[in-house]
N, C-alpha and C positions, 0 to 999 in steps of 0.2 A: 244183758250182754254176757256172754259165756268167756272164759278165761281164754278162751282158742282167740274170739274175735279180737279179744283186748291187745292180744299177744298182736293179732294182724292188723290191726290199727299203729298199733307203736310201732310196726316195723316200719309201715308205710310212711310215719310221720317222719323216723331217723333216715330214708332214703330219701324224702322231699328236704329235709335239713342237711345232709351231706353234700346232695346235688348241689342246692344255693351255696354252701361252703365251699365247692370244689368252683365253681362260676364266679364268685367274688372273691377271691384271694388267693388260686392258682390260677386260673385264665389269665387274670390280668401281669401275674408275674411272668408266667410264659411268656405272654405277649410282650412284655418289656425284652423280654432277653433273646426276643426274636420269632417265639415260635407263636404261631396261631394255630389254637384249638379250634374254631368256630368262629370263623370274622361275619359280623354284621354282613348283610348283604350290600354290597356297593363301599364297605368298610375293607379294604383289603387287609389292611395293616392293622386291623381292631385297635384305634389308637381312640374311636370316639369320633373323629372327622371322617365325614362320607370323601368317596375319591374324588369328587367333580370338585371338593374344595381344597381337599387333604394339596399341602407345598410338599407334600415327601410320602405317596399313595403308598408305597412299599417300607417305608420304615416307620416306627411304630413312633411319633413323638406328639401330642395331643397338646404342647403348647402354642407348637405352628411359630418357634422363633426361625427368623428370618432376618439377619444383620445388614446384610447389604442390600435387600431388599430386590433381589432378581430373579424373585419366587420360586426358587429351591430355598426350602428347610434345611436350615444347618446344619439337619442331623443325617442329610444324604449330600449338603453341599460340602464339594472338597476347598473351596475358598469361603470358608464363612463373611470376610471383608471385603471379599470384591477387589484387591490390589493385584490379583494375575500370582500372585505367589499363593501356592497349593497351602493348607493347616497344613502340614504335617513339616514342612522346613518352612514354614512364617514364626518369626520370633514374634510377632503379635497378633496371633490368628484372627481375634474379634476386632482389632482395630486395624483401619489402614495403614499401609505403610508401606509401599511397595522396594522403594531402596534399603530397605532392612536396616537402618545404622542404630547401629549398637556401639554408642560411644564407649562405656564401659566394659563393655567386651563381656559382659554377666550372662546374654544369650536372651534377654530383654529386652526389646525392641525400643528405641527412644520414644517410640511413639505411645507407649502403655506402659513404659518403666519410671516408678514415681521419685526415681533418684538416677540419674542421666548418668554422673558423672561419677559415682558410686562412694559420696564421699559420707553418708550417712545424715546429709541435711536433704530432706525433702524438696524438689524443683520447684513447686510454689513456691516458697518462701524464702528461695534460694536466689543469691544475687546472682551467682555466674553456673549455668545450667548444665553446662560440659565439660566445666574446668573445675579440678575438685579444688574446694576453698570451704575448707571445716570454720573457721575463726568468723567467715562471711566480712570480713573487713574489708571497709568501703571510704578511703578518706578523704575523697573530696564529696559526698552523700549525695554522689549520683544515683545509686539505684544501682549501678553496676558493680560489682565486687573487684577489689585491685588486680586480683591473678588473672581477671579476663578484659579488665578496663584498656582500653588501649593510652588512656590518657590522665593517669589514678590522680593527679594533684586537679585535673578539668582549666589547666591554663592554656589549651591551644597547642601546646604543644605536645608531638607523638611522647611516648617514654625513650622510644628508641632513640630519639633526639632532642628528649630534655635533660639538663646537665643534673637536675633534681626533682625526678619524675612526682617524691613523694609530696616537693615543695611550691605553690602556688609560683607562676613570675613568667613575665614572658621576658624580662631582659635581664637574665641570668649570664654572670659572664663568663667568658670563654677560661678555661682554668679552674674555676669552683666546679664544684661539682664535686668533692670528696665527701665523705659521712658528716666528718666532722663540719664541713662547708654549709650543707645543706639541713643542717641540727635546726641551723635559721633562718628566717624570713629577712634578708641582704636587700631586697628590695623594696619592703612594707607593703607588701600586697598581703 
């Protein structure tokens, strides 16, 4: 083999090796950022999915998510959750939530905000969901937290109409009801 051929050999191998380089690692960025070099045939969107299955034939998204399942792809659907509110003004675009309430007013939707009431205790583990209560304090150990309990002693009576909301009794008498009144249990319940 003569020094010319070698020369014509290596060039043709660096033009098969650039080609494959230009094909695996800028085709496919194009493709992500919109542009198509060379779309598969029946591939419009060169995402990998043929069109007859492709949920979004004209945008390039090869994992086919689909949230609300009403086969547009999220990545052409302007309501990814399916609530009739568009992504672009849904404060929780992936999750439902069509009344938008955003108790805390943070611009995160109640329904995918994992602190409702924005008081820094987690809604799991939180006794009252929309009322901030940091201390979680709960004293008659219903489950419900005092700032949202409607009845924080669990004696029947509302607070708005018990004389000692903090203090178990349903025959609290008329008159007691001062701090220092209610310090005790007058009735031994």
């Amino acid at each position: 083999m003569t020094r010319v051929e070698r020369t014509d050999h290596r060039n043709i191998f660096l033009a098969i090796l650039l080609t494959l380089t230009l094909f695996t690692t800028v085709a496919p960025a194009l493709a992500g950022a919109g542009f198509v070099a060379h779309a598969a045939p029946g591939d419009t969107d060169n995402d990998g999915v043929p069109d007859g299955t492709d949920n979004c034939p004209t945008v390039a998204n090869p994992n086919q998510t689909n949230t609300d399942g009403d086969g547009a792809g999220d990545a052409c659907d302007t309501d990814d959750d399916g609530d009739n509110v568009n992504d672009n003004v849904d404060n929780c675009p992936l999750v439902s939530n069509n009344l938008q309430t955003d108790t805390d007013g943070d611009g995160i939707g109640d329904a995918c905000d994992p602190d409702d009431d924005n008081d820094e205790v987690h809604d799991g583990p939180e006794n009252c969901n929309t009322d901030q209560n940091r201390t979680q304090e709960d004293s008659d150990g219903d489950g419900i937290g005092d700032v949202c309990d409607p009845d924080m002693d669990n004696d029947g009576l509302a607070n708005n109409d018990d004389l000692c909301p903090n203090l178990a009794g349903e025959s609290q008498t008329v008159g007691v009801g001062t701090d220092a009144d209610c310090a005790t249990d007058h009735d031994s319940d």
